[in-house]
N, CA, C and O atoms as CSV, one atom per row, in Angstrom:
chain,resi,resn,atom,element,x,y,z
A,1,UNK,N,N,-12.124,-5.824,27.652
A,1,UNK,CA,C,-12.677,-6.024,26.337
A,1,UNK,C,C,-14.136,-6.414,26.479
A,1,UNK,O,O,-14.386,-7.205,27.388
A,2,UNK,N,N,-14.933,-6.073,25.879
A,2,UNK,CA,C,-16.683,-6.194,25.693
A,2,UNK,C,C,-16.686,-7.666,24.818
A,2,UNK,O,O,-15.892,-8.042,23.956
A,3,UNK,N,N,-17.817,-8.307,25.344
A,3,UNK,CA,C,-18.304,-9.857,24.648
A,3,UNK,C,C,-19.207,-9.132,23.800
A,3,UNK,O,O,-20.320,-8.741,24.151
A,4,UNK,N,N,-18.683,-8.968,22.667
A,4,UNK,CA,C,-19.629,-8.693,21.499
A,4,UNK,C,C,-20.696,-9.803,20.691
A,4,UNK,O,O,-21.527,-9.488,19.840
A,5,UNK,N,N,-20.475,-10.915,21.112
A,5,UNK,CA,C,-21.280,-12.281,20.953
A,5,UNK,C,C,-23.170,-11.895,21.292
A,5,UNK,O,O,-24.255,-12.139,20.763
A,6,UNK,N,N,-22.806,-11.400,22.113
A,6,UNK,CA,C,-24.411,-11.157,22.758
A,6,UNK,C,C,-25.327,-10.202,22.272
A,6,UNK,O,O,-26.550,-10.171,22.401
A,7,UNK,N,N,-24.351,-9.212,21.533
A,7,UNK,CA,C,-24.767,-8.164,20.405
A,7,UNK,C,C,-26.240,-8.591,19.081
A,7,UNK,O,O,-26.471,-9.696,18.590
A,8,UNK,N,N,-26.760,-7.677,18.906
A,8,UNK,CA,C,-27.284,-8.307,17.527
A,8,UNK,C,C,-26.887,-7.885,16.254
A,8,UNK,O,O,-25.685,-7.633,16.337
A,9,UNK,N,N,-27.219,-7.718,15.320
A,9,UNK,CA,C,-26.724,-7.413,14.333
A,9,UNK,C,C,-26.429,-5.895,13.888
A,9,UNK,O,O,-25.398,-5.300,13.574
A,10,UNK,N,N,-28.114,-5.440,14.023
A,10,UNK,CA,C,-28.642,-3.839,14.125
A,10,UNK,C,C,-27.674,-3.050,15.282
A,10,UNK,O,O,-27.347,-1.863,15.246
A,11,UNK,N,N,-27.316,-4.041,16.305
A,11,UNK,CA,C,-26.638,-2.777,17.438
A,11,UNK,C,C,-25.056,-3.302,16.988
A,11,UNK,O,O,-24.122,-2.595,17.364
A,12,UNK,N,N,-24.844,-4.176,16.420
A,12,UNK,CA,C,-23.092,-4.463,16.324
A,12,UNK,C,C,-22.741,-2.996,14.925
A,12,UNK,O,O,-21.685,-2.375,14.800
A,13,UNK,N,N,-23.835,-2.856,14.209
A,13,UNK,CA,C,-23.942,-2.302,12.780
A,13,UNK,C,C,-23.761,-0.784,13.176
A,13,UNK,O,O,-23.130,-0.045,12.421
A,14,UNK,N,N,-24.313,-0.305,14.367
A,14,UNK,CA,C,-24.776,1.016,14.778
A,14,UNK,C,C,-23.360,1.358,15.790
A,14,UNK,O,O,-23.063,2.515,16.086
A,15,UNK,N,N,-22.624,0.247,16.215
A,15,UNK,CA,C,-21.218,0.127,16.889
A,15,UNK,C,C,-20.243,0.590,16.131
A,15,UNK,O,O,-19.272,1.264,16.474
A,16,UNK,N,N,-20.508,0.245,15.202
A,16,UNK,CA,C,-19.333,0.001,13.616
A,16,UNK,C,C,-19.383,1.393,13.206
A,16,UNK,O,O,-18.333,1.994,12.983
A,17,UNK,N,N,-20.636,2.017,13.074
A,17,UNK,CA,C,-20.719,3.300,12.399
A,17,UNK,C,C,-20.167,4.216,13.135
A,17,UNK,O,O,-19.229,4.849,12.650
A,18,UNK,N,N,-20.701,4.552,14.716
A,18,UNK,CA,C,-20.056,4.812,15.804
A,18,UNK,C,C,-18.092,4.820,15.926
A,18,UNK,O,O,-17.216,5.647,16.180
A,19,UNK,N,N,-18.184,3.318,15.556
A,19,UNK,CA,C,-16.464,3.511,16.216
A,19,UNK,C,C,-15.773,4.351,14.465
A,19,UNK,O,O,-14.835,5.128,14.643
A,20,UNK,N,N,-16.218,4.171,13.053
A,20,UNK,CA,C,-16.034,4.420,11.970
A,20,UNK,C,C,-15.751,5.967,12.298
A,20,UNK,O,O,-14.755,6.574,11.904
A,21,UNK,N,N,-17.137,6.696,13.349
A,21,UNK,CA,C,-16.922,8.378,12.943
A,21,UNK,C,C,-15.927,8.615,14.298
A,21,UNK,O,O,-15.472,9.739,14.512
A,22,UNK,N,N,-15.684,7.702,15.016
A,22,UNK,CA,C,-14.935,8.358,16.240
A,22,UNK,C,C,-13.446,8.452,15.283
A,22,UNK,O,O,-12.762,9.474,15.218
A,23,UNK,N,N,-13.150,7.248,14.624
A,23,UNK,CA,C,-11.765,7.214,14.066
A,23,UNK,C,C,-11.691,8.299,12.913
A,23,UNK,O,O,-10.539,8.624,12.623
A,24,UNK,N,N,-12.520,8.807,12.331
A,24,UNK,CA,C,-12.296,9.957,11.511
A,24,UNK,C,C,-12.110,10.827,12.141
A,24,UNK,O,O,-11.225,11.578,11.732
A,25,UNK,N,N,-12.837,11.217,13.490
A,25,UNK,CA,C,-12.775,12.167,14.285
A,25,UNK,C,C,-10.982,12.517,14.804
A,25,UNK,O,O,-10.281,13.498,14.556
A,26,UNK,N,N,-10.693,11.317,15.559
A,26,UNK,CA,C,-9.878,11.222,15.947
A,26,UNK,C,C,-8.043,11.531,15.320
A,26,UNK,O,O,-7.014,11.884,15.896
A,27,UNK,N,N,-8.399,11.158,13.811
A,27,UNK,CA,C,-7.459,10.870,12.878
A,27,UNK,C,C,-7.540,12.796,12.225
A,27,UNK,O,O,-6.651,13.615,11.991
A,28,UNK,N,N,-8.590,12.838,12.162
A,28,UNK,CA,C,-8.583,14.412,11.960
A,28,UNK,C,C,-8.019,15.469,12.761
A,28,UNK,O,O,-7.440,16.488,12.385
A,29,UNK,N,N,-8.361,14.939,14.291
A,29,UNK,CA,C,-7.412,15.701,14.963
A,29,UNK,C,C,-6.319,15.397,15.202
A,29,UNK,O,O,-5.599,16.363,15.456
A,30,UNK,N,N,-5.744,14.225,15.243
A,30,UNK,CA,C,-4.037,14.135,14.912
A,30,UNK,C,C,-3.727,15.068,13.785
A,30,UNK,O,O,-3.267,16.158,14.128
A,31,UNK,N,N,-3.856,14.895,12.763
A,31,UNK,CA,C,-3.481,16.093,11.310
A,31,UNK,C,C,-3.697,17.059,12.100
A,31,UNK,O,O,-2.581,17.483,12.402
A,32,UNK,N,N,-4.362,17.569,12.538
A,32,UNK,CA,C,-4.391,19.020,12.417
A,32,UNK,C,C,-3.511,19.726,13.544
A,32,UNK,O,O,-3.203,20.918,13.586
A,33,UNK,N,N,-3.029,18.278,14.846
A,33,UNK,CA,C,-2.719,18.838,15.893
A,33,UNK,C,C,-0.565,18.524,15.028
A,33,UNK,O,O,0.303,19.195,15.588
A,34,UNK,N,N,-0.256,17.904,14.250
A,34,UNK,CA,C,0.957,17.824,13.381
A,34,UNK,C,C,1.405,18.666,12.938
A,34,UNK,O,O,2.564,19.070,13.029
A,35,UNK,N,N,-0.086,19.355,11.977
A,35,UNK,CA,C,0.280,20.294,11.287
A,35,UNK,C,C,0.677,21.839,12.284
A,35,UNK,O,O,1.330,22.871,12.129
A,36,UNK,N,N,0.137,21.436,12.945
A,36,UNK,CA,C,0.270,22.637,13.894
A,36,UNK,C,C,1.592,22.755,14.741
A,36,UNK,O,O,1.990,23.731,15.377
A,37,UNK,N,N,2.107,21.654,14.607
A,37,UNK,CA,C,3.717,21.269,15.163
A,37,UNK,C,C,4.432,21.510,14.494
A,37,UNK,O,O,5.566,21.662,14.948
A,38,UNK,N,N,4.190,21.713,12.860
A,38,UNK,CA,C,5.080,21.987,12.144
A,38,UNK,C,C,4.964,23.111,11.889
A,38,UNK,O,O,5.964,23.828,11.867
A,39,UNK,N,N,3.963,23.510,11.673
A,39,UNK,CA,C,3.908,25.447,11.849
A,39,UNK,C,C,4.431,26.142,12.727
A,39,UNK,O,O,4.995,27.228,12.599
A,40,UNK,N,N,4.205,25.350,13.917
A,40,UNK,CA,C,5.276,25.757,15.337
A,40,UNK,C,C,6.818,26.035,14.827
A,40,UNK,O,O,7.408,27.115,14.872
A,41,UNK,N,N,7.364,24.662,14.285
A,41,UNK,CA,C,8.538,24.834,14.146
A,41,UNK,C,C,9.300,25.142,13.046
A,41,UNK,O,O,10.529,25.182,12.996
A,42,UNK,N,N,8.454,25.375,12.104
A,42,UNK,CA,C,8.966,26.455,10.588
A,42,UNK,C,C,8.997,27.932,11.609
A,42,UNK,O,O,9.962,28.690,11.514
A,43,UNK,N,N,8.251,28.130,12.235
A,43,UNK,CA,C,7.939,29.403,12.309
A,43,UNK,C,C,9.241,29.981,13.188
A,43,UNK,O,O,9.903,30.970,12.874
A,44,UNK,N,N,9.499,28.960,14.607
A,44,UNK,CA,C,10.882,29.232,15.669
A,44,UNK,C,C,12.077,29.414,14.618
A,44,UNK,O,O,12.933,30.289,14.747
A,45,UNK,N,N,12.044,28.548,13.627
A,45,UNK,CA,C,12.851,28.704,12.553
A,45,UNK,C,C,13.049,29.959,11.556
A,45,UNK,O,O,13.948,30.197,10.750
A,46,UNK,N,N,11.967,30.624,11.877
A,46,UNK,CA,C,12.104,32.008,11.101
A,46,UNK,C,C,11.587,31.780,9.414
A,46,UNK,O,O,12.030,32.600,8.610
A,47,UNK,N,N,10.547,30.544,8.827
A,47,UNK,CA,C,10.065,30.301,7.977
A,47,UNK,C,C,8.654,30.551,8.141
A,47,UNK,O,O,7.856,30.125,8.975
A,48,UNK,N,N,8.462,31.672,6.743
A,48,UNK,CA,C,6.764,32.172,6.667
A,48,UNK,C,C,6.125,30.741,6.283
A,48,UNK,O,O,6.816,29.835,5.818
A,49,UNK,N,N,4.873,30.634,6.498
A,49,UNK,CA,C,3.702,29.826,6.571
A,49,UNK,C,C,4.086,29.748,4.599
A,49,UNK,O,O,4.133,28.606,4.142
A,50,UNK,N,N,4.293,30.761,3.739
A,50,UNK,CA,C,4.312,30.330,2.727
A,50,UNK,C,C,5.570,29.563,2.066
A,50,UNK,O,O,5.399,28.946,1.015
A,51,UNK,N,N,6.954,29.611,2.748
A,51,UNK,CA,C,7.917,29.324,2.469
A,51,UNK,C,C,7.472,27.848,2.765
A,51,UNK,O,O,7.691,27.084,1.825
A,52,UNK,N,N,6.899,27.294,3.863
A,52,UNK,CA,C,7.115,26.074,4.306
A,52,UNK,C,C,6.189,25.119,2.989
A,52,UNK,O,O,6.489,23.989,2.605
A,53,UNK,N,N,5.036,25.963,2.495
A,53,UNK,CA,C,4.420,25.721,1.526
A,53,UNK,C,C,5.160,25.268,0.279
A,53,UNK,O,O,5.036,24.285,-0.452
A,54,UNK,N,N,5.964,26.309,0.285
A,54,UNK,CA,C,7.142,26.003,-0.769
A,54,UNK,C,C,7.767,25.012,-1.299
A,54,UNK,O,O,8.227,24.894,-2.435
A,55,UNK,N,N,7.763,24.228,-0.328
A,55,UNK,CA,C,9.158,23.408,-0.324
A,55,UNK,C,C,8.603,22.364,-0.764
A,55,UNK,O,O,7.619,21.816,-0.267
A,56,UNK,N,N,9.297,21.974,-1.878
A,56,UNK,CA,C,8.852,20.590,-2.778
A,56,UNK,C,C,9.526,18.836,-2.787
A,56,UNK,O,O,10.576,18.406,-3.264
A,57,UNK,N,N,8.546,18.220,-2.137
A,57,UNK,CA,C,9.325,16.746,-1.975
A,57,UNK,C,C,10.073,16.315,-3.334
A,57,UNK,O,O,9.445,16.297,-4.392
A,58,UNK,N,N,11.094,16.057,-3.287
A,58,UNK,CA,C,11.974,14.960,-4.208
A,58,UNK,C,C,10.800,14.383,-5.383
A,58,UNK,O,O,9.642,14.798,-5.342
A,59,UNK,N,N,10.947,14.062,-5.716
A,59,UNK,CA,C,10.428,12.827,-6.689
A,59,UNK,C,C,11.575,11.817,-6.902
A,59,UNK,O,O,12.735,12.028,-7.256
A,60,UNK,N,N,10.770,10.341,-6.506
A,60,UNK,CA,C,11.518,9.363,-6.936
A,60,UNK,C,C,11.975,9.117,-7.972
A,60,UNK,O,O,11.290,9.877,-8.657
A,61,UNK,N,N,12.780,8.514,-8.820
A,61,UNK,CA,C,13.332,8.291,-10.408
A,61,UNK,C,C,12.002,6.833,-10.619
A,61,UNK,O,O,11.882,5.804,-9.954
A,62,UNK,N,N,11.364,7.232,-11.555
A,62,UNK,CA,C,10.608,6.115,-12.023
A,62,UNK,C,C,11.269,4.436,-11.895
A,62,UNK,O,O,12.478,4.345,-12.106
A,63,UNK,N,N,10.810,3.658,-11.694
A,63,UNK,CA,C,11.469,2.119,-11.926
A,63,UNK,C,C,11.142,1.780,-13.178
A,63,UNK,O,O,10.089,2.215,-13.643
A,64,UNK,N,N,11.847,1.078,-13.824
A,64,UNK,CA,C,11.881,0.574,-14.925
A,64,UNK,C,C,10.991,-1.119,-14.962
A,64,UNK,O,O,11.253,-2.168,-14.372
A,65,UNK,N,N,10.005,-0.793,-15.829
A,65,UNK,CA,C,9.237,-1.960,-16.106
A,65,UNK,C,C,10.267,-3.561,-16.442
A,65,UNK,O,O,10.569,-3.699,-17.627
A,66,UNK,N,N,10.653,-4.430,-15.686
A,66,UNK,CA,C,11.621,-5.571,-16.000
A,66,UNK,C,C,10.805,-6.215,-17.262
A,66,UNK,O,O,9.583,-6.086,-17.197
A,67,UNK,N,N,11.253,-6.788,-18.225
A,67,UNK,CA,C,11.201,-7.145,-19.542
A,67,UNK,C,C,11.077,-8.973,-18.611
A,67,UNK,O,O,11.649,-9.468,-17.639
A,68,UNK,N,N,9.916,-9.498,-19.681
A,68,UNK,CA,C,9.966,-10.757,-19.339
A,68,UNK,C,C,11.039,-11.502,-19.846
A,68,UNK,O,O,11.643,-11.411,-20.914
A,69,UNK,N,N,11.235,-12.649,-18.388
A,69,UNK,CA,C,12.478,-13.716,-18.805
A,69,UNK,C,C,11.958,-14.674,-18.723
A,69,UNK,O,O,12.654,-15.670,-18.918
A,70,UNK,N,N,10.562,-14.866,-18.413
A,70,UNK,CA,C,10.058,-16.591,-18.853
A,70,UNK,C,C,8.814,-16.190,-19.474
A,70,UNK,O,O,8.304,-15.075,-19.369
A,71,UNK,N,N,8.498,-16.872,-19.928
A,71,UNK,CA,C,6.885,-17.153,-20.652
A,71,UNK,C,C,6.314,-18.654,-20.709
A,71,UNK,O,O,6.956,-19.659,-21.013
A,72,UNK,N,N,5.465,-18.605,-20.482
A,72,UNK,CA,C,4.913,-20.070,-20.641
A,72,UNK,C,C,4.586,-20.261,-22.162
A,72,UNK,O,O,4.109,-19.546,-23.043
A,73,UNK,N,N,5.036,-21.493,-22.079
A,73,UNK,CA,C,5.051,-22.042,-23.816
A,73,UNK,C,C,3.886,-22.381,-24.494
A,73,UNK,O,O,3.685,-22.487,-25.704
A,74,UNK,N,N,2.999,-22.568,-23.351
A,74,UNK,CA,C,1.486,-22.875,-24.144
A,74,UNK,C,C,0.570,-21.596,-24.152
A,74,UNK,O,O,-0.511,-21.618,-24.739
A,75,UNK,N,N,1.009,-20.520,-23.512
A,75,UNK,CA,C,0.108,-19.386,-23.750
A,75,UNK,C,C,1.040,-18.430,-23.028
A,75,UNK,O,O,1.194,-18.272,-21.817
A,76,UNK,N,N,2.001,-17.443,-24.716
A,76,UNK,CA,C,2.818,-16.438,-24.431
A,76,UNK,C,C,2.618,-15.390,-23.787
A,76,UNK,O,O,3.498,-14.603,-23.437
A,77,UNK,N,N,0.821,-15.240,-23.463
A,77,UNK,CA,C,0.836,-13.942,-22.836
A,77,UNK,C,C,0.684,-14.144,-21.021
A,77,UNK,O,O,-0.131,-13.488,-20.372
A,78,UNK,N,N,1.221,-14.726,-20.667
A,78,UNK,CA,C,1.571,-15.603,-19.769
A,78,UNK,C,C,3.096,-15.164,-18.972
A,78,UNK,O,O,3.837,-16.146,-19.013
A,79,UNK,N,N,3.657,-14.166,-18.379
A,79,UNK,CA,C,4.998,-14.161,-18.436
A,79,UNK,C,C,5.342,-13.856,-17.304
A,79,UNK,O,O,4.522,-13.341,-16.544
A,80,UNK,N,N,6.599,-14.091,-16.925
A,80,UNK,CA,C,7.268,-13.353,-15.688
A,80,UNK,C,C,8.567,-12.785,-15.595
A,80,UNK,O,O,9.424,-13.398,-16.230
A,81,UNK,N,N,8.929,-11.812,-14.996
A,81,UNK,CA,C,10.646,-11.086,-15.105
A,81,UNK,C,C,11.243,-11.746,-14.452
A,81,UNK,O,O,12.377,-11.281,-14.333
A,82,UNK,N,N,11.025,-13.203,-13.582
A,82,UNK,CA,C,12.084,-13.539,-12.674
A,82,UNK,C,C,12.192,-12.812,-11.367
A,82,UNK,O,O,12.962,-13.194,-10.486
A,83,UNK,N,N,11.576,-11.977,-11.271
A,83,UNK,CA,C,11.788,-11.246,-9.835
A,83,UNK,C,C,10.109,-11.063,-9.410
A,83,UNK,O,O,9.002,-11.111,-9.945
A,84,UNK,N,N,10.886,-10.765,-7.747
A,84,UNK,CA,C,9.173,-11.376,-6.840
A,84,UNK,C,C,8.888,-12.804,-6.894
A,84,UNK,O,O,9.658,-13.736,-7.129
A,85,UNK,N,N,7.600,-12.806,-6.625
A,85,UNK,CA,C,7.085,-14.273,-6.380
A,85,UNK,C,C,6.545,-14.423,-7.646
A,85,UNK,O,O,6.002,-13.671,-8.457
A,86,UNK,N,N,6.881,-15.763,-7.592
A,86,UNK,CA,C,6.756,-16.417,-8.550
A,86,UNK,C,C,4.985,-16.813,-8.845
A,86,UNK,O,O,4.169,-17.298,-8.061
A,87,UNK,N,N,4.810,-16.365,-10.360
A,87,UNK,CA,C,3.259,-16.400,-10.740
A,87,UNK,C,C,2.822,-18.348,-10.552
A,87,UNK,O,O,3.494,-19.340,-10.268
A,88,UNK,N,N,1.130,-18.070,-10.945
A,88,UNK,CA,C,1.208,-19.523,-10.172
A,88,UNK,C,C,1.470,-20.622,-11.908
A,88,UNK,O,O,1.779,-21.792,-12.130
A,89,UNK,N,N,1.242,-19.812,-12.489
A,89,UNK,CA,C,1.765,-21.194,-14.156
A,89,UNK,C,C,3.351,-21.690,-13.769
A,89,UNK,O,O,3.746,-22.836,-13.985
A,90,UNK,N,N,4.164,-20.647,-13.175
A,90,UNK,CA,C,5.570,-20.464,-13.176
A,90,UNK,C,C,5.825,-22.385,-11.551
A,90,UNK,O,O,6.557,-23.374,-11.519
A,91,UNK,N,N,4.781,-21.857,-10.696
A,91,UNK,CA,C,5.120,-22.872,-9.487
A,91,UNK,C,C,4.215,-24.627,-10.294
A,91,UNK,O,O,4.438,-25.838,-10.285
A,92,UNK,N,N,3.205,-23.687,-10.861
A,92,UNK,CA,C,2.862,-25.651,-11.890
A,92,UNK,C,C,4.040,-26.237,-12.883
A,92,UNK,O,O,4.352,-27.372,-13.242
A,93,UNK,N,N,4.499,-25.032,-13.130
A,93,UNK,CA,C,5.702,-25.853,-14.445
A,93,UNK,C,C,6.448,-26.768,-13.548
A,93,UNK,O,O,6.414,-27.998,-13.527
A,94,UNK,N,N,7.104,-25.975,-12.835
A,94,UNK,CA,C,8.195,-27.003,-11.716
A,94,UNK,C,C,7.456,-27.570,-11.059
A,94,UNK,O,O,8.010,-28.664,-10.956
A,95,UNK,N,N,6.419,-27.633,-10.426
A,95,UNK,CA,C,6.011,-28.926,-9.938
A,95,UNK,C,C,5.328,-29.679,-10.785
A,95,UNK,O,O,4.500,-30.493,-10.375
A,96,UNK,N,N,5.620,-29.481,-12.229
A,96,UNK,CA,C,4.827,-30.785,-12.593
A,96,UNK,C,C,6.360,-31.305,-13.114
A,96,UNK,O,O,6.276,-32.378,-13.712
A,97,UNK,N,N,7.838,-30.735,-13.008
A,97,UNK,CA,C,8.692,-31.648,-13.008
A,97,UNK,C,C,9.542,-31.020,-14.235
A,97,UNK,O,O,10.572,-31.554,-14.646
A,98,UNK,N,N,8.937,-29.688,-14.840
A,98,UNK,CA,C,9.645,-29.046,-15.656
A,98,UNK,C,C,11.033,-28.166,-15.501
A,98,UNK,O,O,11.099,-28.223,-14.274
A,99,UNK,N,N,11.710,-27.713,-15.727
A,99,UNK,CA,C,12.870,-27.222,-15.706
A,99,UNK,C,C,12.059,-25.709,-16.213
A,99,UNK,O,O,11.186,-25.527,-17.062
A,100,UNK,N,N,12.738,-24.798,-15.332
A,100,UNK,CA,C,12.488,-23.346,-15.577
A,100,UNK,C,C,12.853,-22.930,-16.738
A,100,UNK,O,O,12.037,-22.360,-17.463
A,101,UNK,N,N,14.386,-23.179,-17.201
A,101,UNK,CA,C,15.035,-22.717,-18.475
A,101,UNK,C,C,14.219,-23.298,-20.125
A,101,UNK,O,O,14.478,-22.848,-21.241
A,102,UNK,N,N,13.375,-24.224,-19.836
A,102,UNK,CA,C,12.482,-24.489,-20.781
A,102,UNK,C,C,11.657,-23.416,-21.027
A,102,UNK,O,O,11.244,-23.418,-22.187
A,103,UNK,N,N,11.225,-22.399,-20.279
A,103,UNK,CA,C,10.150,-21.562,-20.390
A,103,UNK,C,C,10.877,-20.151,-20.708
A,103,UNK,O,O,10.211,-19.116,-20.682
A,104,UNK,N,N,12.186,-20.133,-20.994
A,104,UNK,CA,C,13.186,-18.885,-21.022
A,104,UNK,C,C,12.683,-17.881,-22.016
A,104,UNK,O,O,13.053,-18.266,-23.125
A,105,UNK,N,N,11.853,-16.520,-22.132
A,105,UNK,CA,C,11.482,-16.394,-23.402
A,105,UNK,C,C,12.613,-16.106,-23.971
A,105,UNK,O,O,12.662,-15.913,-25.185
């Protein structure tokens, strides 16, 4: 590993840009060397370049927006579904000693 400490700013800056185009570089040729694996193997498969084109991913079923189950009582637009982490009005109520079901909208 290199002591980059000793660097200055102008050459750490000109490093950054450097390692920035190697990783595009690099990341570009992964894709292209993938895609080329998969063209390989549509093709052993006996699938034209346009069939493989074809083929359409799934779509997920949308999630449903959860409807709020608490609200804070001093400012309704304030709310949470109960699921995930908990917003931060939701961790002051109980720690200032409140009971959750007080805030039930």
């Amino acid at each position: 590993m290199y002591d980059l400490s000793k660097y200055s700013l102008t050459k750490l800056q000109a490093l950054e840009a450097q390692v920035i185009e190697e990783l595009k570089t690099r990341h570009f040729l992964s894709v292209s060397k993938a895609r080329e694996q998969i063209l390989h193997i549509a093709r052993s498969a006996g699938m034209s370049d346009k069939d493989l084109l074809a083929i359409k991913t799934p779509k997920l079923p949308k999630q449903e927006v959860a409807e709020a189950k608490y609200r804070h009582p001093g400012d309704p637009s304030q709310q949470w579904s109960g699921r995930g982490r908990q917003p931060a009005w939701v961790k002051a109520w109980i720690a200032s000693g409140k009971s959750l079901d007080d805030a039930k909208a």
